[in-house]
C-alpha positions in Angstrom: 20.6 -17.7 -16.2 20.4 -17.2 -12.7 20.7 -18.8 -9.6 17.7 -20.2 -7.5 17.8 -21.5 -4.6 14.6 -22.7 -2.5 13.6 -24.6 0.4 10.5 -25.9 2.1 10.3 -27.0 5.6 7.2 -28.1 6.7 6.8 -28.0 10.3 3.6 -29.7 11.2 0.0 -29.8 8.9 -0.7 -25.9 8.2 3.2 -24.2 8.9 5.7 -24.4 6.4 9.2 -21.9 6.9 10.2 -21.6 3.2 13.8 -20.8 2.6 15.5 -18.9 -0.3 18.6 -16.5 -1.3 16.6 -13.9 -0.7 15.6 -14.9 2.8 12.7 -16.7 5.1 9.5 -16.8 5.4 6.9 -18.3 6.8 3.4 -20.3 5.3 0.2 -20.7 7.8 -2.8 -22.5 6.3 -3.0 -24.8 3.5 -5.3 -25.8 0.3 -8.1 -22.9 0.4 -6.8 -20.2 2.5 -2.5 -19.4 3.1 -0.9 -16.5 4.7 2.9 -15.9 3.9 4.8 -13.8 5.9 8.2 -12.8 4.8 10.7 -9.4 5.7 8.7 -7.7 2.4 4.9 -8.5 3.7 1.9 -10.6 4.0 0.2 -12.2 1.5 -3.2 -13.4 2.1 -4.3 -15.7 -0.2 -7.9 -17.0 -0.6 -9.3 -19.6 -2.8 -11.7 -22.5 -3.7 -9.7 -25.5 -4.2 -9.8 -27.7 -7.0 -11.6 -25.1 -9.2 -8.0 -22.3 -9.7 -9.8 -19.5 -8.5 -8.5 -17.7 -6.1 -7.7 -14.0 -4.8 -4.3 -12.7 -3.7 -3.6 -9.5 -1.5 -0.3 -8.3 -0.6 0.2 -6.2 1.8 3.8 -4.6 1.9 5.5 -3.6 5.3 5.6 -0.4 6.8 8.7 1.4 7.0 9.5 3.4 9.9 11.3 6.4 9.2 15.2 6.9 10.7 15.8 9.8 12.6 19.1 11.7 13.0 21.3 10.7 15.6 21.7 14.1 17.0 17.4 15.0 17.1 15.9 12.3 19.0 12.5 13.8 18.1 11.7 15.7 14.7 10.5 19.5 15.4 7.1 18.2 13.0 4.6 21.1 12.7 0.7 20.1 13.1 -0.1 21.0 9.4 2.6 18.6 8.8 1.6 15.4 10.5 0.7 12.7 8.6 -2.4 11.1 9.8 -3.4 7.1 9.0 -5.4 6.2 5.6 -9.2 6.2 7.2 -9.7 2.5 5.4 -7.5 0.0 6.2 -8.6 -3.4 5.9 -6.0 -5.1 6.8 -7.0 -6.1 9.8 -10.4 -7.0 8.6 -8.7 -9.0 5.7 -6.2 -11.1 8.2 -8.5 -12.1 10.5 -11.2 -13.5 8.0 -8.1 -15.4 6.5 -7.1 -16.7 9.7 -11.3 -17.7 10.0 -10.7 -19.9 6.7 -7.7 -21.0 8.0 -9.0 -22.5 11.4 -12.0 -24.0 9.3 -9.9 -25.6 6.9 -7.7 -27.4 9.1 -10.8 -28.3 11.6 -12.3 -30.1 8.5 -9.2 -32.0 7.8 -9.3 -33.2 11.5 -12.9 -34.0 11.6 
């Protein structure tokens, strides 16, 4: 069996930093809508509370590619070049979280 180790600290209503052995992360939002960021990704999560439905996305970090020491930029032909998928919705998909977010903690408040 192995070794788990967890910690929540709850900042104020709507930001928790969660601790573990595998590092930090940090919680915005609360019952209904909650993005975690972490050193792995964001993870949006979306839901109606009370009833257990809800959806998930996870969206991984981007990792940046290391360069030799010696070539400070790669000799990269145009046929080569990599260009950007045409759809993504990440954008799109954090800021309609953060929208649920804001609304959920006004209706606490009021």
């Amino acid at each position: 069996m192995g070794l788990r180790f967890q910690k929540r600290i709850r900042l104020f209503k709507g930001l928790t930093i969660n601790l573990s052995k595998s590092g930090a992360s940090i919680s915005l939002g609360g019952n209904g809508a909650t993005i975690n960021i972490s050193k792995r990704g964001t993870k949006t999560t979306v839901g109606l509370p009370g009833s257990g439905i809800s959806y998930s996305k996870f969206e991984p970090r981007k990792s940046t590619p290391v360069l030799p020491h010696n070539d400070p930029e790669p000799n990269i032909k145009s046929s080569q070049k990599i260009d950007a998928p045409a759809g993504n919705s990440s954008p799109v998909l954090i800021i309609v979280s953060l929208v649920l977010i804001i609304g959920v903690l006004i209706s606490r408040y009021f």
